[in-house]
PLY file of the C-alpha trace (Angstrom):
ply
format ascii 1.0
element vertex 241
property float x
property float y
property float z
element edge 240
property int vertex1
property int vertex2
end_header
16.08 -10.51 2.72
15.92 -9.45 6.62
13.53 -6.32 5.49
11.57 -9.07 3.42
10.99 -11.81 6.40
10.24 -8.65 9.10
7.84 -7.46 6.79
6.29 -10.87 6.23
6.27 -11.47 9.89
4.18 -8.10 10.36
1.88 -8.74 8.12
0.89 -12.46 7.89
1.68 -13.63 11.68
3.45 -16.71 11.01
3.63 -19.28 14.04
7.34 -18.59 14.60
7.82 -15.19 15.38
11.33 -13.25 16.36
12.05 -13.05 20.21
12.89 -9.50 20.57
11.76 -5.97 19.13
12.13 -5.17 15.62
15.20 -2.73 15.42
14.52 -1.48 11.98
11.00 -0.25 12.30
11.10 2.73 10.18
12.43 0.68 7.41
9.50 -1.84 8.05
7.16 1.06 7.65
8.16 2.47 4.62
8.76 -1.15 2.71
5.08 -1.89 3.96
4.09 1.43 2.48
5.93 1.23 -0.88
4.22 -2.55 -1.36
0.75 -1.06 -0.75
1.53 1.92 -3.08
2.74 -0.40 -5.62
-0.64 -2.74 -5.17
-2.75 0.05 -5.23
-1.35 0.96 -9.07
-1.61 -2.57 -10.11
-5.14 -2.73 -9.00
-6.04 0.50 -10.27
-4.81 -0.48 -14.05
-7.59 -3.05 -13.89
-10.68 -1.65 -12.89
-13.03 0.79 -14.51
-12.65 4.55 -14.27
-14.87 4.61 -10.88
-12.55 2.09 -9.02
-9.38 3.39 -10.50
-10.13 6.91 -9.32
-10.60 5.48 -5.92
-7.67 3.68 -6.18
-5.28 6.92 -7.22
-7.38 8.67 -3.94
-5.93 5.51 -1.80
-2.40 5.98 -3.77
-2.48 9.71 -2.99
-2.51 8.89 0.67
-0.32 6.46 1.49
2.03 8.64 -0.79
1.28 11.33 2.27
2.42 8.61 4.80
5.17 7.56 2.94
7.19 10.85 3.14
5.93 11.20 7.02
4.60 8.45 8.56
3.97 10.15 11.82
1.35 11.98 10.31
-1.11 8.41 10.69
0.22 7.11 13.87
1.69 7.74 17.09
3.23 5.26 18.60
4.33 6.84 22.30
0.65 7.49 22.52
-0.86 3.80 21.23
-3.98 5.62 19.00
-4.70 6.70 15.93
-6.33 10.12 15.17
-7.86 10.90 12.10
-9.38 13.93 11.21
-11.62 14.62 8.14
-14.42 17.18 7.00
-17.45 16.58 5.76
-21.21 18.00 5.50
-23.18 16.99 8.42
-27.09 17.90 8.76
-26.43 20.84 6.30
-23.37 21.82 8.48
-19.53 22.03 7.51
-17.91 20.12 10.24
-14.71 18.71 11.23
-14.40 15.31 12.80
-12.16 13.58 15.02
-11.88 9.78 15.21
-9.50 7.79 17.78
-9.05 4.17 18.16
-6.65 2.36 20.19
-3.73 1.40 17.95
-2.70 -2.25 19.98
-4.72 -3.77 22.79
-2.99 -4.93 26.36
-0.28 -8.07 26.20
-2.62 -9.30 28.91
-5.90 -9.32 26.40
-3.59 -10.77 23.54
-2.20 -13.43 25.53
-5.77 -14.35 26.91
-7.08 -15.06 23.92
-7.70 -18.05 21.69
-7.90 -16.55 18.60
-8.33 -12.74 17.29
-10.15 -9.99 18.87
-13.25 -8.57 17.57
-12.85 -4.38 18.14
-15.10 -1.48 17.15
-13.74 1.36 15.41
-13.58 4.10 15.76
-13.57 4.30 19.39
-14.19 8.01 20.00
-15.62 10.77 17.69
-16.59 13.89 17.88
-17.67 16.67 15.10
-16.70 21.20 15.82
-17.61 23.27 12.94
-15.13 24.08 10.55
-15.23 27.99 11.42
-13.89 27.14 14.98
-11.15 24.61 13.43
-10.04 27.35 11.19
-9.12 29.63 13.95
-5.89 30.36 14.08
-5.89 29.81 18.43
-7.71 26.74 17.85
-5.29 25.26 14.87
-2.31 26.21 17.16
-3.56 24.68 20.16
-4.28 21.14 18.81
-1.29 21.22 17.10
0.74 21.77 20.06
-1.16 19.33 22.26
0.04 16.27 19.65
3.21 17.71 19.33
3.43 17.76 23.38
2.01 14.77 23.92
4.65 12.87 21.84
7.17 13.99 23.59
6.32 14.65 27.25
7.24 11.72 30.04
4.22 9.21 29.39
4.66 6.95 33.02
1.82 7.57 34.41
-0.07 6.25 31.02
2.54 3.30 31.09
1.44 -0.10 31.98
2.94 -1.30 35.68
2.52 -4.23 37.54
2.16 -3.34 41.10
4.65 -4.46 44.19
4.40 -4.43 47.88
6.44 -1.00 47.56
6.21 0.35 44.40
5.19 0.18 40.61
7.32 -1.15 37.97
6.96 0.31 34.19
6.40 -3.23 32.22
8.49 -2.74 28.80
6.32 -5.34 27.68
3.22 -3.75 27.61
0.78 -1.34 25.45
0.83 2.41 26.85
-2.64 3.52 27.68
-4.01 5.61 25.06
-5.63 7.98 27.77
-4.12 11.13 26.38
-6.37 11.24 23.19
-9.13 9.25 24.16
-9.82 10.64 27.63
-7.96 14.06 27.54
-7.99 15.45 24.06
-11.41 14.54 23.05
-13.33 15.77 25.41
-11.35 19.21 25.53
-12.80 18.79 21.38
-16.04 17.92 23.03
-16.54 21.19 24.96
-15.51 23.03 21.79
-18.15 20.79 19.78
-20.20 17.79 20.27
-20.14 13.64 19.75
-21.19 12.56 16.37
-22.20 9.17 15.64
-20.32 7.54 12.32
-20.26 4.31 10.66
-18.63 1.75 13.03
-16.81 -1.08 11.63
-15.40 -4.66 13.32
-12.07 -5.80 12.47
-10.61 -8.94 13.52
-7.29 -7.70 15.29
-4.57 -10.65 15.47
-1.76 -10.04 17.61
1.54 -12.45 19.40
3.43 -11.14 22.25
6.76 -13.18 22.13
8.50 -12.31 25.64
10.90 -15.66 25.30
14.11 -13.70 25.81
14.03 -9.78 25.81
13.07 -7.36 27.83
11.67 -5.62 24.80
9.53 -8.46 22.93
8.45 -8.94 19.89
5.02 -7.18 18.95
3.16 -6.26 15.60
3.52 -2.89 14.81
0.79 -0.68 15.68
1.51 1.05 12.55
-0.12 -1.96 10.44
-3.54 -1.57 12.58
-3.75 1.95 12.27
-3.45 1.92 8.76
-5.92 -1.05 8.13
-8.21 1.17 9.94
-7.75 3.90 8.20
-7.72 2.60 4.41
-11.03 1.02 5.67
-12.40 4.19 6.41
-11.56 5.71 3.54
-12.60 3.19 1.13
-16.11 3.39 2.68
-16.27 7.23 2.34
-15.55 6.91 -1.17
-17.32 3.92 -2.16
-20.10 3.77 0.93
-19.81 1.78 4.28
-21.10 -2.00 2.28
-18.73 -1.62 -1.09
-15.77 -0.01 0.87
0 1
1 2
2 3
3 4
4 5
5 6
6 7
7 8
8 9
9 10
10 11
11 12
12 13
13 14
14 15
15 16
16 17
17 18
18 19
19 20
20 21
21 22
22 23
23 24
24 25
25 26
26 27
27 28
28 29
29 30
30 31
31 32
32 33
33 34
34 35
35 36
36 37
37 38
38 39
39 40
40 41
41 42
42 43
43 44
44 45
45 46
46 47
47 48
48 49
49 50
50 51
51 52
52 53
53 54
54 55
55 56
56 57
57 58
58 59
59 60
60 61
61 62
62 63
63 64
64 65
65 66
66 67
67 68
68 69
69 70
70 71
71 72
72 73
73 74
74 75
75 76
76 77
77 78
78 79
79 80
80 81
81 82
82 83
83 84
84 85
85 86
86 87
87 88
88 89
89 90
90 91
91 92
92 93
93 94
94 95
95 96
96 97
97 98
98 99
99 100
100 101
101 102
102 103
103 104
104 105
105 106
106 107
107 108
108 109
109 110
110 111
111 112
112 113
113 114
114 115
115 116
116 117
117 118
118 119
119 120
120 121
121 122
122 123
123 124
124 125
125 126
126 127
127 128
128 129
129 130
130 131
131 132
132 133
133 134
134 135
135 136
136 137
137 138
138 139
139 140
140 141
141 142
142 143
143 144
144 145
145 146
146 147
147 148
148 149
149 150
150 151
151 152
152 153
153 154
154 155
155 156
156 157
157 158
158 159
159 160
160 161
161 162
162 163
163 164
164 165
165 166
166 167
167 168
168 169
169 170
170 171
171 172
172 173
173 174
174 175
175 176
176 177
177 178
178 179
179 180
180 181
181 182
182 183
183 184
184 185
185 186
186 187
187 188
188 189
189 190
190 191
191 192
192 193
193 194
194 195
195 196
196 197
197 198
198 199
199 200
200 201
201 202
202 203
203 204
204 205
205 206
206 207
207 208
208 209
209 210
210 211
211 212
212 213
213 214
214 215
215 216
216 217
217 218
218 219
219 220
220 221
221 222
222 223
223 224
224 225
225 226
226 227
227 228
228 229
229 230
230 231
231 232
232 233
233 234
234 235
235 236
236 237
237 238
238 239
239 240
Protein backbone atom coordinates (compact mmCIF):
# COMPACT_ATOMS: atom_id res chain seq x y z
CA UNK A 1 0.00 0.00 0.00
CA UNK A 2 3.04 2.56 0.74
CA UNK A 3 4.49 1.64 -2.97
CA UNK A 4 0.76 2.25 -4.16
CA UNK A 5 0.15 5.92 -2.47
CA UNK A 6 4.10 7.01 -3.51
CA UNK A 7 3.32 6.02 -6.82
CA UNK A 8 -0.01 7.82 -6.87
CA UNK A 9 1.58 10.82 -5.38
CA UNK A 10 4.19 10.84 -8.41
CA UNK A 11 2.01 10.61 -10.83
CA UNK A 12 -1.29 12.51 -10.17
CA UNK A 13 0.06 15.42 -7.71
CA UNK A 14 -2.49 15.30 -5.15
CA UNK A 15 -2.81 18.54 -2.88
CA UNK A 16 -1.28 16.76 0.14
CA UNK A 17 1.98 15.69 -0.64
CA UNK A 18 4.70 13.81 1.83
CA UNK A 19 7.18 16.24 3.66
CA UNK A 20 10.39 14.59 2.98
CA UNK A 21 12.21 12.61 0.05
CA UNK A 22 10.93 9.46 -1.17
CA UNK A 23 13.31 6.72 0.30
CA UNK A 24 12.24 3.98 -1.97
CA UNK A 25 12.80 5.51 -5.34
CA UNK A 26 14.01 2.63 -7.24
CA UNK A 27 11.02 0.73 -6.20
CA UNK A 28 8.85 3.76 -7.37
CA UNK A 29 10.55 3.45 -10.70
CA UNK A 30 10.14 0.09 -11.50
CA UNK A 31 6.24 -0.14 -10.11
CA UNK A 32 5.71 3.00 -12.46
CA UNK A 33 7.37 1.01 -15.20
CA UNK A 34 5.62 -2.37 -14.72
CA UNK A 35 2.01 -0.27 -14.72
CA UNK A 36 2.95 1.35 -18.05
CA UNK A 37 4.16 -2.04 -19.46
CA UNK A 38 1.07 -3.59 -18.33
CA UNK A 39 -1.15 -0.54 -20.01
CA UNK A 40 0.69 -0.67 -22.99
CA UNK A 41 -0.52 -4.64 -23.51
CA UNK A 42 -3.99 -3.81 -22.59
CA UNK A 43 -4.11 -1.09 -25.11
CA UNK A 44 -2.39 -2.93 -27.66
CA UNK A 45 -5.10 -5.99 -27.51
CA UNK A 46 -7.57 -3.36 -28.69
CA UNK A 47 -6.41 -1.60 -31.54
CA UNK A 48 -5.78 -2.63 -35.10
CA UNK A 49 -2.55 -4.21 -36.29
CA UNK A 50 -0.97 -0.55 -37.02
CA UNK A 51 -1.53 0.69 -33.37
CA UNK A 52 -0.77 -2.59 -31.77
CA UNK A 53 2.59 -2.79 -33.48
CA UNK A 54 3.29 0.60 -32.11
CA UNK A 55 2.21 -0.35 -28.98
CA UNK A 56 4.65 -3.71 -28.70
CA UNK A 57 7.55 -0.91 -30.09
CA UNK A 58 6.48 1.27 -26.80
CA UNK A 59 6.34 -2.22 -24.71
CA UNK A 60 9.78 -3.16 -26.08
CA UNK A 61 11.20 -0.05 -24.52
CA UNK A 62 10.09 0.44 -21.37
CA UNK A 63 10.96 -3.38 -21.10
CA UNK A 64 14.73 -1.82 -21.82
CA UNK A 65 14.18 0.62 -18.85
CA UNK A 66 12.75 -1.75 -16.73
CA UNK A 67 15.87 -4.02 -16.37
CA UNK A 68 18.13 -0.61 -16.25
CA UNK A 69 16.56 2.37 -15.67
CA UNK A 70 19.67 4.44 -15.80
CA UNK A 71 19.83 3.89 -19.29
CA UNK A 72 16.74 6.94 -19.72
CA UNK A 73 17.74 9.17 -16.96
CA UNK A 74 20.33 10.56 -14.89
CA UNK A 75 19.46 11.93 -12.04
CA UNK A 76 23.02 13.48 -10.52
CA UNK A 77 23.03 15.26 -13.81
CA UNK A 78 19.06 16.62 -13.96
CA UNK A 79 18.71 15.79 -18.10
CA UNK A 80 17.72 13.42 -20.22
CA UNK A 81 19.75 12.26 -23.29
CA UNK A 82 18.36 10.42 -25.96
CA UNK A 83 20.03 9.28 -28.82
CA UNK A 84 18.46 7.84 -32.03
CA UNK A 85 19.37 7.36 -35.86
CA UNK A 86 17.66 8.25 -38.57
CA UNK A 87 18.00 9.40 -42.41
CA UNK A 88 18.50 13.01 -42.65
CA UNK A 89 18.75 14.91 -46.20
CA UNK A 90 19.83 11.49 -47.72
CA UNK A 91 22.39 11.15 -44.82
CA UNK A 92 22.68 8.36 -42.03
CA UNK A 93 22.97 10.37 -38.92
CA UNK A 94 22.95 10.04 -35.30
CA UNK A 95 21.17 12.48 -33.07
CA UNK A 96 21.43 13.71 -29.69
CA UNK A 97 18.53 15.30 -27.79
CA UNK A 98 18.80 16.82 -24.08
CA UNK A 99 16.18 18.38 -22.03
CA UNK A 100 16.30 19.43 -18.56
CA UNK A 101 14.76 16.64 -16.47
CA UNK A 102 13.17 19.16 -13.37
CA UNK A 103 13.18 22.93 -13.46
CA UNK A 104 14.58 25.19 -10.30
CA UNK A 105 12.43 24.99 -6.75
CA UNK A 106 12.58 28.74 -7.27
CA UNK A 107 10.57 28.56 -10.87
CA UNK A 108 8.17 25.83 -9.30
CA UNK A 109 7.41 27.71 -6.32
CA UNK A 110 6.83 30.97 -8.46
CA UNK A 111 4.33 29.70 -10.27
CA UNK A 112 0.55 29.59 -10.29
CA UNK A 113 -0.03 26.76 -12.15
CA UNK A 114 2.22 24.41 -14.58
CA UNK A 115 5.01 25.38 -16.72
CA UNK A 116 4.87 25.41 -20.37
CA UNK A 117 8.64 23.89 -21.61
CA UNK A 118 10.01 23.09 -25.06
CA UNK A 119 11.54 19.91 -25.71
CA UNK A 120 13.98 18.95 -26.63
CA UNK A 121 16.20 21.58 -25.46
CA UNK A 122 19.42 20.80 -27.34
CA UNK A 123 20.08 18.66 -30.50
CA UNK A 124 22.53 18.00 -32.57
CA UNK A 125 22.99 15.32 -35.60
CA UNK A 126 27.22 13.47 -36.46
CA UNK A 127 27.09 10.91 -39.08
CA UNK A 128 26.82 7.51 -38.16
CA UNK A 129 30.44 6.58 -39.60
CA UNK A 130 32.02 8.91 -36.90
CA UNK A 131 29.58 7.40 -34.06
CA UNK A 132 30.70 4.01 -35.06
CA UNK A 133 34.27 4.65 -34.30
CA UNK A 134 35.49 2.77 -31.85
CA UNK A 135 37.52 6.27 -30.14
CA UNK A 136 34.40 8.04 -30.57
CA UNK A 137 31.94 5.18 -28.93
CA UNK A 138 34.53 4.97 -26.05
CA UNK A 139 34.78 8.50 -25.42
CA UNK A 140 31.03 9.34 -24.99
CA UNK A 141 30.65 6.48 -23.10
CA UNK A 142 33.13 7.43 -20.62
CA UNK A 143 32.09 11.07 -20.43
CA UNK A 144 28.35 9.78 -19.02
CA UNK A 145 29.88 7.30 -17.07
CA UNK A 146 32.26 10.20 -15.52
CA UNK A 147 29.91 12.58 -15.28
CA UNK A 148 27.66 10.46 -12.96
CA UNK A 149 30.00 10.00 -10.73
CA UNK A 150 32.46 12.91 -10.46
CA UNK A 151 31.85 15.74 -7.50
CA UNK A 152 28.94 17.86 -9.19
CA UNK A 153 29.25 21.29 -6.63
CA UNK A 154 30.05 23.54 -8.80
CA UNK A 155 26.73 22.52 -10.99
CA UNK A 156 24.85 22.46 -7.53
CA UNK A 157 22.43 25.11 -6.71
CA UNK A 158 23.82 27.61 -3.68
CA UNK A 159 22.45 30.44 -2.15
CA UNK A 160 25.12 32.93 -1.62
CA UNK A 161 26.42 34.42 2.01
CA UNK A 162 28.49 37.30 3.04
CA UNK A 163 31.42 34.58 3.19
CA UNK A 164 30.68 31.77 1.35
CA UNK A 165 28.21 29.53 -0.73
CA UNK A 166 26.01 27.01 0.72
CA UNK A 167 24.98 23.76 -1.49
CA UNK A 168 20.92 24.04 -1.13
CA UNK A 169 19.74 20.20 -0.75
CA UNK A 170 16.63 21.56 -1.86
CA UNK A 171 17.32 22.45 -5.16
CA UNK A 172 17.61 21.08 -8.96
CA UNK A 173 21.43 20.54 -10.03
CA UNK A 174 22.18 22.48 -13.13
CA UNK A 175 22.15 20.35 -16.06
CA UNK A 176 25.30 22.23 -17.50
CA UNK A 177 27.32 19.10 -18.04
CA UNK A 178 25.20 17.82 -21.06
CA UNK A 179 23.67 20.80 -22.21
CA UNK A 180 26.63 23.18 -22.18
CA UNK A 181 29.66 20.72 -22.10
CA UNK A 182 28.79 17.55 -23.90
CA UNK A 183 26.89 18.93 -26.73
CA UNK A 184 28.89 21.18 -28.06
CA UNK A 185 32.06 18.82 -27.81
CA UNK A 186 29.12 16.63 -30.27
CA UNK A 187 28.80 19.90 -32.06
CA UNK A 188 32.43 20.24 -33.20
CA UNK A 189 32.29 16.56 -34.20
CA UNK A 190 28.88 17.35 -36.15
CA UNK A 191 26.39 20.02 -36.43
CA UNK A 192 22.77 21.33 -34.81
CA UNK A 193 19.80 19.80 -36.39
CA UNK A 194 16.48 21.18 -36.04
CA UNK A 195 13.61 18.41 -34.91
CA UNK A 196 10.08 18.48 -34.06
CA UNK A 197 9.65 20.48 -30.80
CA UNK A 198 6.90 19.68 -28.56
CA UNK A 199 5.22 21.71 -25.28
CA UNK A 200 4.41 19.84 -22.29
CA UNK A 201 2.74 21.18 -19.38
CA UNK A 202 5.32 20.27 -16.51
CA UNK A 203 3.52 20.24 -12.93
CA UNK A 204 5.71 20.14 -10.09
CA UNK A 205 5.37 20.79 -5.69
CA UNK A 206 8.37 21.40 -3.69
CA UNK A 207 7.24 20.45 -0.07
CA UNK A 208 10.24 21.82 2.22
CA UNK A 209 7.77 21.73 5.54
CA UNK A 210 10.20 19.64 7.58
CA UNK A 211 13.34 18.04 5.85
CA UNK A 212 16.27 19.04 4.71
CA UNK A 213 15.70 16.76 1.76
CA UNK A 214 11.98 17.65 0.53
CA UNK A 215 9.68 16.13 -1.21
CA UNK A 216 9.95 16.46 -5.16
CA UNK A 217 8.47 14.52 -8.25
CA UNK A 218 10.79 12.35 -9.64
CA UNK A 219 12.59 13.47 -12.57
CA UNK A 220 12.33 10.04 -13.77
CA UNK A 221 8.43 10.56 -14.58
CA UNK A 222 9.36 13.76 -16.88
CA UNK A 223 11.98 12.17 -18.66
CA UNK A 224 10.01 9.40 -19.59
CA UNK A 225 6.84 11.43 -20.62
CA UNK A 226 9.25 13.04 -22.87
CA UNK A 227 10.54 10.36 -24.23
CA UNK A 228 7.35 8.06 -24.95
CA UNK A 229 6.21 11.36 -26.63
CA UNK A 230 8.95 11.30 -28.86
CA UNK A 231 8.69 8.08 -29.79
CA UNK A 232 5.10 7.86 -30.42
CA UNK A 233 5.53 10.75 -32.92
CA UNK A 234 8.41 8.98 -34.79
CA UNK A 235 6.28 6.11 -35.25
CA UNK A 236 3.00 7.53 -35.80
CA UNK A 237 4.15 11.34 -37.02
CA UNK A 238 4.50 14.53 -34.80
CA UNK A 239 0.10 15.26 -34.96
CA UNK A 240 -1.09 11.36 -34.28
CA UNK A 241 1.83 10.64 -31.81
Amino acid sequence: MALLESVFNHLVLPPKLPGHRDKNVEGIRQSILTRLICACDTVGQHTGRRLRETWASVHYSLRICLNNPSRLEKASLNAGLLVRRRMLNNEDIVIFEVFEASPPSEDVLAAENALQWDFPGHTVGIPFREFAKKDFQESFAAFLEQASVESLKRFEACSATEEDSVIEAQDTTNPALLTQILMPLLEAVGSAVKVPRFRKRVRDDINTHSAEFPWGRLLFWLVLRVVLHRQLGLIQGDEPG
